[in-house]
N, C-alpha and C positions, 0 to 999 in steps of 0.2 A: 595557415590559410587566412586570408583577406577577412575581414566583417565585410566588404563590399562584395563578394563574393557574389553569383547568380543564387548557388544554392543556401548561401545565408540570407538574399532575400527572400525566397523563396520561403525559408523557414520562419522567418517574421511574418508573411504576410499571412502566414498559415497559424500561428500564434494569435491576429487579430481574427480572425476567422474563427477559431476554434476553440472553447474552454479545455479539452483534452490535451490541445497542443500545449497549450500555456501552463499547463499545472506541469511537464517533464521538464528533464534539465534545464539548465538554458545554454546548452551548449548541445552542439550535434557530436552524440556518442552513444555506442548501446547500451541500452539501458538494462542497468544490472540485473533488473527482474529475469530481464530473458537468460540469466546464464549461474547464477548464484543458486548453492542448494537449495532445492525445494521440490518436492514431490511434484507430478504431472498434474493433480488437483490443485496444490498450491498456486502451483505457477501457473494454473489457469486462471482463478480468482485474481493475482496478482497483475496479470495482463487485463481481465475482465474490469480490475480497479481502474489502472490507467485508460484503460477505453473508454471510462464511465459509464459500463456495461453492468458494473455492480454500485449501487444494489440498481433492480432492474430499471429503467426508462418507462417511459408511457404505456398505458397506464401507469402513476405513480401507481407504488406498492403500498399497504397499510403494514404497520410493523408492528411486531406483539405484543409489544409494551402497551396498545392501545393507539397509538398515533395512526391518525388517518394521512393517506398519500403522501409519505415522507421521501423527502431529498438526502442527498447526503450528507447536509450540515445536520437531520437530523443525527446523525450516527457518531456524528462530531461528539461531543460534552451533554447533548440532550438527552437521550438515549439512559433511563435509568438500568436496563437490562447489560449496558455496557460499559457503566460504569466500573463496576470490578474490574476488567479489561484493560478500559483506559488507565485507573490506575497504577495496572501491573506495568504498560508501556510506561508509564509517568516515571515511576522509579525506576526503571530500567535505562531511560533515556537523561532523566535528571529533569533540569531545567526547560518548561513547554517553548519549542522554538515559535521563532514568529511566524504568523499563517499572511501571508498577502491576500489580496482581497481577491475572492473568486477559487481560492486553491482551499482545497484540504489539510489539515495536521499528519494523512497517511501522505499526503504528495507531498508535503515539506519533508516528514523526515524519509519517506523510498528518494528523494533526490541528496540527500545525504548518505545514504548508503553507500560504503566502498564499492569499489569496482573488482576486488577480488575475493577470494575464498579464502585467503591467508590471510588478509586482513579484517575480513566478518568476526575470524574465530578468536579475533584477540579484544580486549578491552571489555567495553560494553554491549558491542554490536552481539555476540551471542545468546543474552536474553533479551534484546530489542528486536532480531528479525524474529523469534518463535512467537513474540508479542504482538506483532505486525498479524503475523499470519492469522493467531488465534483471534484475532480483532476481525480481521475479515473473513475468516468462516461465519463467525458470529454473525456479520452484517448479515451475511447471504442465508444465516438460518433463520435472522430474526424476516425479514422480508421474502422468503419463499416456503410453500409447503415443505413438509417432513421428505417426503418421496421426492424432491427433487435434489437433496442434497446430493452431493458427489461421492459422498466417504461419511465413515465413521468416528472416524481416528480423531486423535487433537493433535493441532497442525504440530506441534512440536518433536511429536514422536520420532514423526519420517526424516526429520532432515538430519545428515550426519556431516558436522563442519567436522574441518581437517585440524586434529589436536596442534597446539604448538609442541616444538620439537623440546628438548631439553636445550639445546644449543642455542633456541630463541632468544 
């Protein structure tokens, strides 16, 4: 398809308009979250991320480490409660990719995530998306009441990638 395309303008224009748009691919395709293992809570948070739904909007939220009305760069490297976290993703992932200005380190690396199930369950992406996930329950527990969580669980539990075969 064209870059001059209607609907590749249409996708730029909505990119200048929108901090949400601009942190996804930069390519028009579904985006993995919607279809890659993850439980219905997961993959709620997961879409909630990319909506910039989490952590909540206006009123900023105070977040338990003490930080009053925190954004999401709090939750970035500032966040002493998630540092353990961070550094599970850190080694998991290796080397911190580069963040553009305006996007998050969960948006740099979910737009690097494969586009399939068979390719999640090889390499490193197996403890990088259970890292992901456990990162953002966290957000949403360090920023909302007890009673409003979704679940219990640790996000890692639920998901079941597809072993590689012996033949891989």
């Amino acid at each position: 398809m064209s870059s001059s395309s209607p609907r590749n303008g249409e996708l730029e224009k909505r990119r200048q308009a929108s901090l949400s748009v601009q942190c996804l691919r930069p390519t028009r395709t579904i985006d993995p979250v919607l279809y890659l293992p993850a439980s219905q809570t997961n993959r709620h948070r997961l879409i909630n991320w990319r909506l910039h739904w989490l952590p909540g909007y206006y009123p900023w939220k105070d977040c338990r480490c003490g930080a009053r009305a925190v954004t999401r760069d709090h939750y970035s490297l500032v966040c002493p409660l998630l540092r353990p976290l961070w550094q599970e993703l850190t080694d998991a992932y290796g080397t911190a990719p580069s963040v553009p200005s305006g996007m998050h380190t969960i948006d740099v690396i979910l737009n690097k995530i494969p586009r399939t199930d068979v390719v999640l369950s090889n390499g490193r992406w197996p403890t990088i998306w259970p890292a992901i996930l456990s990162i953002l329950r966290e957000i949403e527990r360090l920023c909302h009441p007890e009673d409003h969580l979704l679940d219990g669980e640790f996000p890692g539990d639920d998901i079941s990638l597809p072993l590689p075969s012996e033949h891989d």
